[in-house]
Structures are given as C-alpha cells and as structure tokens.
N, C-alpha and C positions, 0 to 999 in steps of 0.2 A: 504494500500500500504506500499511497504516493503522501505524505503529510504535507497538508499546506497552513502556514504561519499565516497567522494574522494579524498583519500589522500596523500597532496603532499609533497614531501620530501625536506623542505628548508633548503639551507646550508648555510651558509655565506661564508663572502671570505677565502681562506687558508693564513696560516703565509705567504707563498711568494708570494701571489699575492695584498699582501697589503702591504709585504716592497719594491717590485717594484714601487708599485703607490705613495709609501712614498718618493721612491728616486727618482721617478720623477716629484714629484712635487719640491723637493727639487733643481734639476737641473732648472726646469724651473725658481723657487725664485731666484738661482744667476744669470742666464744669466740676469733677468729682474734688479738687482739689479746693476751689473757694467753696462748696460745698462742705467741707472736712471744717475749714479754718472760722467757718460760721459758727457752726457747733460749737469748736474749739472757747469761741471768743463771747458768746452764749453762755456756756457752762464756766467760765473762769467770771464772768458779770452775777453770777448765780450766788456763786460761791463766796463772791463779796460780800452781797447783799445780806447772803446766809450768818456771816461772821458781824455785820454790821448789826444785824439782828441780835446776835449774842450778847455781842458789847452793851446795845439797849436794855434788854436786860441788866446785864450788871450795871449798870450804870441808876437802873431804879432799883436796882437791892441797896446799894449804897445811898441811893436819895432817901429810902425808908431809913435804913437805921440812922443817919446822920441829918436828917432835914436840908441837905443842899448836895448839889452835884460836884464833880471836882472842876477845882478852878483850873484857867488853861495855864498857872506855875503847875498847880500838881500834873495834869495833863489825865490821859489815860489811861497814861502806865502805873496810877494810885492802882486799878482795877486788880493787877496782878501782883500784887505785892504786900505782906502782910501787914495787919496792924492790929491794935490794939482795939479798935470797932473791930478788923476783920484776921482775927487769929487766922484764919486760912482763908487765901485771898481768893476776891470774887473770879477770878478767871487763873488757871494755872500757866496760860501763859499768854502776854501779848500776840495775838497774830501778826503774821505779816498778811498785805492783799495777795491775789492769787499771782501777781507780776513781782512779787519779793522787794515791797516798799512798806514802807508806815502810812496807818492811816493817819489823818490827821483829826485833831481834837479841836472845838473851837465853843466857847461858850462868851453869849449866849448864842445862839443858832441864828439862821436864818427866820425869817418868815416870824418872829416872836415865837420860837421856841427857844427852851433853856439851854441847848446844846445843840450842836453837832457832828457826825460823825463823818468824814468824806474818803472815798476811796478815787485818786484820781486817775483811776484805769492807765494803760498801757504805757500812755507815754509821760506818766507822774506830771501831767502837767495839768494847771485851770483850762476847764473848757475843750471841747470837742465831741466827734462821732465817731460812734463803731467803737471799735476796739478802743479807744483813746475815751469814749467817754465816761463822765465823771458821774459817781453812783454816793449816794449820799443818806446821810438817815432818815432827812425829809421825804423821799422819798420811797424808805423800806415800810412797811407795815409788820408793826411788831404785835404777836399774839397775846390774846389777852389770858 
C-alpha cells in the first residue's frame, strides 16, 4: 500500500495579530492595575479613619475622668502614656497613619468642636484628593 501524507500548512500568528494581542493585554495590565491601587488607597483611608475612631474614644474616656480634653502642650500622646488619673494608659500605643506619619492633634477643633484629630493622607500635606486626601475626626462618626 501506497501511504499518502497529508500535509498541512502551519503558520503562526502575523506581526499584527500579535501586536494586537500584545496591546491588549497590555490594556487589560493597566485597567487591573489602577484598579488594585484604588483598593489599595480605599483600604489605607479606612484604616485611618478606623484608628481616628479609636483615638475618639480615648480621648472621651479621658474627658470623663478629668472634665477637659488634652491641651495641644500635652498633645495626644497624654492618651498613651500612664498616669496617675490613668495607671494604665488609655491606648497602649500611639499609632502611626497607614502612610507611617503622626497624626496631628489640634484643640479646639474645627467647626466649634473641642478637638481635633487629622490624618493628612499620603502626601503628609494640608489639603488635597485621592490618595493625598486629608481624613479628619470631623469627619469620622464615632459609635455610641
């Protein structure tokens, strides 16, 4: 018997049907990647808020036992620090924001309130959006 081959004619992909798929992957990489940094900058704005929350608190456990809040000499590093009202101190430790700065302390507050608490997001600076902006206690809602 006589075998006959069949044969088939393989081609690979052309120049532009692989700088297409190159540039679409490449779109796909950024949408997912501002995508990621949104989260990112979401969940670090959270996490302030969460910690500025705390601090509210202690900051009215100390208003209770002492009838005044701490001045901006003592700051709100009184909060962590023992004393004689707070044999073991109302927070065990200063945080820092989620970008590895201090918050700042400021009494009286804003707006006629007695204090407040400010985290100036990413780029430690007054003022801005997105990631840069500034989160503060007037703005957190503290649980009752």
């Amino acid at each position: 018997m006589h075998s006959t081959s069949i044969r088939t004619n393989r081609r690979g992909f052309s120049l532009p049907e692989l700088m297409v798929v190159i540039v679409i992957i490449g779109l796909l990489a950024g949408v997912v990647t501002v995508s990621v940094r949104s989260y990112l900058v979401k969940s670090k704005q959270n996490v302030a808020k969460l910690e500025i929350s705390k601090m509210q608190q202690a900051l009215e456990s100390f208003y209770l036992e002492l009838d005044r809040y701490p001045t901006n000499e003592e700051g709100i590093e009184i909060l962590a620090k023992e004393s004689d009202a707070f044999p073991a101190a109302l927070l065990s430790k200063l945080p820092k924001d989620p970008w590895g700065n201090a918050y700042e302390y400021l009494t009286p507050g804003s707006n006629d309130a007695p204090y407040e608490i400010i985290c100036y997001g990413a780029d430690n600076r007054e003022g801005g959006t997105g990631a840069e902006k500034d989160i503060s206690s007037a703005d957190v809602e503290t649980e009752e």
